[in-house]
DODOLO-799357 format. One line per 8 residues: number of its first residue (from 1); their letters; for each residue x, y, z of N, C-alpha, C, O. Coordinates in Angstrom, 3 decimals, padded with zeros to 6 digits, always signed. Each point is the difference from the previous one (the first is absolute). Layout:
<recs>
NUM) a) X,Y,Z,X,Y,Z,X,Y,Z,X,Y,Z | ...
</recs>
This chain:
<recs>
1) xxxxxxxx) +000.837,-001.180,+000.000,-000.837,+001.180,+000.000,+000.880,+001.240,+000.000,+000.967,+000.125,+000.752 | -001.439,+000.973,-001.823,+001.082,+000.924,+000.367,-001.062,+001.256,+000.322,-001.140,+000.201,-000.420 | +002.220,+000.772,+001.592,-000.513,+000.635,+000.603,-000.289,+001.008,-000.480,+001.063,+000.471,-000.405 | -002.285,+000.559,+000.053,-000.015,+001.088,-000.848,-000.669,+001.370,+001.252,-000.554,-000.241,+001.072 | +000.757,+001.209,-001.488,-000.632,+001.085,-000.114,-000.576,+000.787,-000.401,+000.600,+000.176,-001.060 | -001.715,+000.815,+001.072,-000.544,+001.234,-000.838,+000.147,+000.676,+000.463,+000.230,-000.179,+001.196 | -000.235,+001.921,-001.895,-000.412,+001.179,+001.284,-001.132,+000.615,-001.111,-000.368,-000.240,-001.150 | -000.046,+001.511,+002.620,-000.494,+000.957,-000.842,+000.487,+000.818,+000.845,+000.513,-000.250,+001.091
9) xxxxxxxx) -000.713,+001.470,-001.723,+000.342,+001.716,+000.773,-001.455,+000.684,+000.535,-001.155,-000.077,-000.418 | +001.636,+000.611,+001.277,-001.848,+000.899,+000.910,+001.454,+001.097,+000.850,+001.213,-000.145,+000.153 | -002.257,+001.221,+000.216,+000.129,+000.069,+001.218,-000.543,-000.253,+001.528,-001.150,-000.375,+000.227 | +001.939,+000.579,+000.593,-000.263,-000.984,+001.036,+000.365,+001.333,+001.036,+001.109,+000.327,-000.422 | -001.400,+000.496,+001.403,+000.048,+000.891,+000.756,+000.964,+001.113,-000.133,+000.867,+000.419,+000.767 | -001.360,+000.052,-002.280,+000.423,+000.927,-000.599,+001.373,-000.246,-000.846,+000.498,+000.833,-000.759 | -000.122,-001.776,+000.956,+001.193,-000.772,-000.598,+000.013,-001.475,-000.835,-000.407,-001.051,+000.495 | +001.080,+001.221,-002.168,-000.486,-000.640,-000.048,+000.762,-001.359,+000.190,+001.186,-000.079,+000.319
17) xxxxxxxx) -002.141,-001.123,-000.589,+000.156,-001.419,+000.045,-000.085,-001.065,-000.859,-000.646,-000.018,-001.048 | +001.476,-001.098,+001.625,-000.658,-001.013,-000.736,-000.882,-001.234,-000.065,+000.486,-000.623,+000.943 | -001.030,+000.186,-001.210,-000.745,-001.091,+000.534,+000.378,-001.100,-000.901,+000.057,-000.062,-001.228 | +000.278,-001.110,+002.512,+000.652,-001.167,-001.012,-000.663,-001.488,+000.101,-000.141,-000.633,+001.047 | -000.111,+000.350,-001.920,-000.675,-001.588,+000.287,+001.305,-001.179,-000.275,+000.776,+000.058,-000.954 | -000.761,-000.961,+001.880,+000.783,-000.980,+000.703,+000.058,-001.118,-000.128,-000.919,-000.512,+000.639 | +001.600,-000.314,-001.206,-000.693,-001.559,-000.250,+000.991,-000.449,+000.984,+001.055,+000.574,+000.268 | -001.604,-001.905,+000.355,+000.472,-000.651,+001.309,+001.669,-000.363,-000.210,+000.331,-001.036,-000.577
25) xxxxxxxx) +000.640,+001.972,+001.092,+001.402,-000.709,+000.025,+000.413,+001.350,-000.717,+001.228,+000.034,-000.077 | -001.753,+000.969,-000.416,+000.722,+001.116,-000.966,+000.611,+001.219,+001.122,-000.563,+000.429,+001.007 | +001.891,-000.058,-001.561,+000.396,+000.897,+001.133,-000.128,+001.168,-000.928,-000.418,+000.030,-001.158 | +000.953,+001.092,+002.068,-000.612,+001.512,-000.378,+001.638,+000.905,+000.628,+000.199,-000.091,+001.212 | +000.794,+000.851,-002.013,+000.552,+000.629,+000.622,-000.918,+001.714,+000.344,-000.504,+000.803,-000.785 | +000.580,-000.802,+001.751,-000.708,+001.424,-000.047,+000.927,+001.519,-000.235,+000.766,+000.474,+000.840 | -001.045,+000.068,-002.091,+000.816,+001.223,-000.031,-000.235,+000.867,+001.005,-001.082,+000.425,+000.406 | +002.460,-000.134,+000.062,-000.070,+001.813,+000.395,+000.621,+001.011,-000.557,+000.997,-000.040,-000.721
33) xxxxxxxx) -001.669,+001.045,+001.107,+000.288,+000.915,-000.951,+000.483,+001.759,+001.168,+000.116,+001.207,-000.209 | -000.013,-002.020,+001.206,-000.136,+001.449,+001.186,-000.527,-000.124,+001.206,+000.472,+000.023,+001.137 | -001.553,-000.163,-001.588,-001.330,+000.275,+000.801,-000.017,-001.680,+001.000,+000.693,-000.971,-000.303 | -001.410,+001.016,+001.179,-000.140,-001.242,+001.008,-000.881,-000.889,-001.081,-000.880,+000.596,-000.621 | +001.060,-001.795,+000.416,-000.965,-000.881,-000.720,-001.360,-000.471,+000.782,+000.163,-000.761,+000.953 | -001.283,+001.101,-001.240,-001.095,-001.040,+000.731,-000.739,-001.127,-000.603,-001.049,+000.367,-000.529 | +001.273,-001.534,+000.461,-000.880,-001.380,-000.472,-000.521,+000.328,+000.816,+000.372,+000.625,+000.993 | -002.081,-001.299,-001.526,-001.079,+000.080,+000.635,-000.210,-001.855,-000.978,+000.249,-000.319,-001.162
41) xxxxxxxx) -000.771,-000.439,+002.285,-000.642,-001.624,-000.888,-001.736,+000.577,+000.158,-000.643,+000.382,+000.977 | +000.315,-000.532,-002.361,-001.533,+000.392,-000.380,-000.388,-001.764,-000.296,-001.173,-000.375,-000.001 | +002.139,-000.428,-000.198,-000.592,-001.312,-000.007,+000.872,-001.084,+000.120,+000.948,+000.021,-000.784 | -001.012,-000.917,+001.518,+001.172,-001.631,+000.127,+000.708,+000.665,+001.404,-000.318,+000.880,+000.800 | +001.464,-001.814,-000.973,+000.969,+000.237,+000.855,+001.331,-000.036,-000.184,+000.410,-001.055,-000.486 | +000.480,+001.969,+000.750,+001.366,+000.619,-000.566,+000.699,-000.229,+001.092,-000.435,-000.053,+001.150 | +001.583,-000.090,-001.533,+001.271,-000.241,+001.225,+001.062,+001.251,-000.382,+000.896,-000.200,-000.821 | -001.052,+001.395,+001.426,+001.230,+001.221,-000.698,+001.422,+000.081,+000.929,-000.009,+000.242,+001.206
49) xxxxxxxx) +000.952,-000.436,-001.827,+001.231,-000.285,+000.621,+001.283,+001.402,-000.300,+000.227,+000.402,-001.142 | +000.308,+000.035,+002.084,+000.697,+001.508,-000.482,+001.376,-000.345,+000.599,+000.153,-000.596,+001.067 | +000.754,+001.002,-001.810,+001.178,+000.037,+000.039,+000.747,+000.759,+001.494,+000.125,+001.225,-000.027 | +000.291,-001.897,+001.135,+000.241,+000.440,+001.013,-000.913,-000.091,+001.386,+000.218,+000.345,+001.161 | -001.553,-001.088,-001.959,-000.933,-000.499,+001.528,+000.142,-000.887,-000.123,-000.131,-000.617,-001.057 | +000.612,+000.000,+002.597,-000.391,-001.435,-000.093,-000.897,-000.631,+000.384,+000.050,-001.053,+000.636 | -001.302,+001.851,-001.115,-000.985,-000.872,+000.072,-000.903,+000.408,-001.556,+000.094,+000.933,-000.797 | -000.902,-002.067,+000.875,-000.663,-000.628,-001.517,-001.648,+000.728,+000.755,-000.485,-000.290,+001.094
57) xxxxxxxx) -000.052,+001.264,-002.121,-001.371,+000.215,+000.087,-000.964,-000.453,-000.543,-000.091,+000.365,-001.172 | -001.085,-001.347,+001.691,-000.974,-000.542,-000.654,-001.677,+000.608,-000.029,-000.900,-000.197,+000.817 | +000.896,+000.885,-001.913,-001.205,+000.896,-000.199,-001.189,-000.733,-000.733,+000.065,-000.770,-000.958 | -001.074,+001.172,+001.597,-001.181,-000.745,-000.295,-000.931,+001.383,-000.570,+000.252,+001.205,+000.000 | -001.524,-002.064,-000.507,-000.787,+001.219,-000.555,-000.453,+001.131,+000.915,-000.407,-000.187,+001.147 | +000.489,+001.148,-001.629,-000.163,+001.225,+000.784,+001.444,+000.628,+000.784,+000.261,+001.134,+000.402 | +000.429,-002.254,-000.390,+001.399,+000.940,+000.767,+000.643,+000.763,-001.058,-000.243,+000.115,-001.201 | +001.419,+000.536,+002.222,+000.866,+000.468,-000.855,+001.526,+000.409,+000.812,+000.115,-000.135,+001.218
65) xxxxxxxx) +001.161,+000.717,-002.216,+000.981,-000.050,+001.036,+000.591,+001.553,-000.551,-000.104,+000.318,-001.184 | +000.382,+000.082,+001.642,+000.558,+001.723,-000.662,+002.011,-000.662,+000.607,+000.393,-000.676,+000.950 | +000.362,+001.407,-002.209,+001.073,-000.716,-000.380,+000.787,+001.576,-000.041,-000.046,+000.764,-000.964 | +000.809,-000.493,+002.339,+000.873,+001.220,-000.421,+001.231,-000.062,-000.356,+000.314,+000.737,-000.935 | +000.626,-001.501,+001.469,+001.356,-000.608,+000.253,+000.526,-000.499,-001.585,-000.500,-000.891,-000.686 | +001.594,+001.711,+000.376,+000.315,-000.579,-001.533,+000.219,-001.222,-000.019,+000.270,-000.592,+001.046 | -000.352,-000.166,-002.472,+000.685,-001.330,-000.174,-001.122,-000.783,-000.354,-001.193,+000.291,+000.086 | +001.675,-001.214,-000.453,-001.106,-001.100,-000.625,-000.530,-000.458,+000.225,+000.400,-000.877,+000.766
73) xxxxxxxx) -002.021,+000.860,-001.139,-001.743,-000.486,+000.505,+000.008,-000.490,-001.117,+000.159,+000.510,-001.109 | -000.479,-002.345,+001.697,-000.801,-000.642,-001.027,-001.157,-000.898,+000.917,+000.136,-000.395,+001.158 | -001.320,+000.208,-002.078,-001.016,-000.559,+000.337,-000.479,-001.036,-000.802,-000.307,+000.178,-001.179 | +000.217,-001.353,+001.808,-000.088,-001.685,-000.369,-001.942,-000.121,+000.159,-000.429,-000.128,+001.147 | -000.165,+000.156,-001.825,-001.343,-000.645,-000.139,-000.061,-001.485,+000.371,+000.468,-000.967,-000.601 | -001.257,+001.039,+001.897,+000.256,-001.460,+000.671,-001.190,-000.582,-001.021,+000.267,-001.086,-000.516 | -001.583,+001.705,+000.159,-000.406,-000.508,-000.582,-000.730,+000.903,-001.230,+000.602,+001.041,-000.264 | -001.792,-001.303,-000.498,-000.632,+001.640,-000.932,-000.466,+001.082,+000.758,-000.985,+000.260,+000.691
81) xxxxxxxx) +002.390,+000.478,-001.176,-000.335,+001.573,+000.800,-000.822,+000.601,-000.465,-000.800,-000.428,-000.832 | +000.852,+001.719,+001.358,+000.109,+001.333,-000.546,+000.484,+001.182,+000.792,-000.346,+000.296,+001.144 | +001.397,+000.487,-002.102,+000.834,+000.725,+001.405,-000.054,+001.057,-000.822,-000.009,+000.076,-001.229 | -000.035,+000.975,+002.337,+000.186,+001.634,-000.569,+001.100,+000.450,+000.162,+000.492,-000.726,+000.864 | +000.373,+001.621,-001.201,+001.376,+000.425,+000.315,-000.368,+001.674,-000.669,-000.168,+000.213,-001.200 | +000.103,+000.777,+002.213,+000.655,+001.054,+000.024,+000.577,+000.582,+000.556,+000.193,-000.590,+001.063 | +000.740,+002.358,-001.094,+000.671,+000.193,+000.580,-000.317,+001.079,+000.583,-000.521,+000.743,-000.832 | +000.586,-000.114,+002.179,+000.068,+001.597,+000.412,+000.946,+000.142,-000.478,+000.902,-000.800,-000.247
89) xxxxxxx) -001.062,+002.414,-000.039,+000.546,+001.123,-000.185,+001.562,-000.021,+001.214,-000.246,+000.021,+001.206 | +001.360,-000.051,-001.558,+001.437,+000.431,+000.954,-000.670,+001.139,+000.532,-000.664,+000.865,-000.571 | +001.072,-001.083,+002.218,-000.338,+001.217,+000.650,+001.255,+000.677,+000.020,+001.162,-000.406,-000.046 | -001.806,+001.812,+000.144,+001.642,+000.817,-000.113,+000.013,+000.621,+001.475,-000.832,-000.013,+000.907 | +002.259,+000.623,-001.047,+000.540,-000.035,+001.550,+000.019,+001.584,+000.093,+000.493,+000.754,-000.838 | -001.138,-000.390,+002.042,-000.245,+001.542,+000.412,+001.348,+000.149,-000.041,+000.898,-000.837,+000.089 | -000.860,+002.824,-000.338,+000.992,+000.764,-000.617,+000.084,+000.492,+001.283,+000.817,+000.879,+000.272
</recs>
């Protein structure tokens, strides 16, 4: 079985997003681009793993994990997802 993905683009709290559908076993690197990343699971269950925690996050429908800390987020579809990924805005630092 090979593992696939889709997206689409929306916005998602004023920022936009993506929404990705998941087939059971497909991983997901999540871009950053600045801003803190937030997955949100809108469906299945995801295991998101980040470069420097040692611990493994397992998100179910309705959760989600906000991702500030640089370095690499990937997310393993334990089984058919669906995951959102957008980003806030970098906060900037008073003058």
């Amino acid at each position: 079985m090979i593992a696939t993905a889709t997206a689409t683009m929306a916005v998602w709290g004023g920022r936009a997003s993506e929404t990705l559908d998941l087939s059971r076993d497909a991983t997901l690197r999540i871009p950053r681009r600045g801003g803190a990343a937030v997955i949100r699971v809108e469906r299945g269950v995801v295991l998101v793993t980040r470069a420097g925690d040692l611990e493994d996050h397992v998100l179910e429908r309705g959760m989600e994990l906000r991702v500030s800390e640089p370095g690499l987020v990937v997310a393993w579809a334990l089984e058919e997802s669906t995951v959102r990924v957008g980003e806030e805005a970098p906060r900037r630092r008073a003058a």
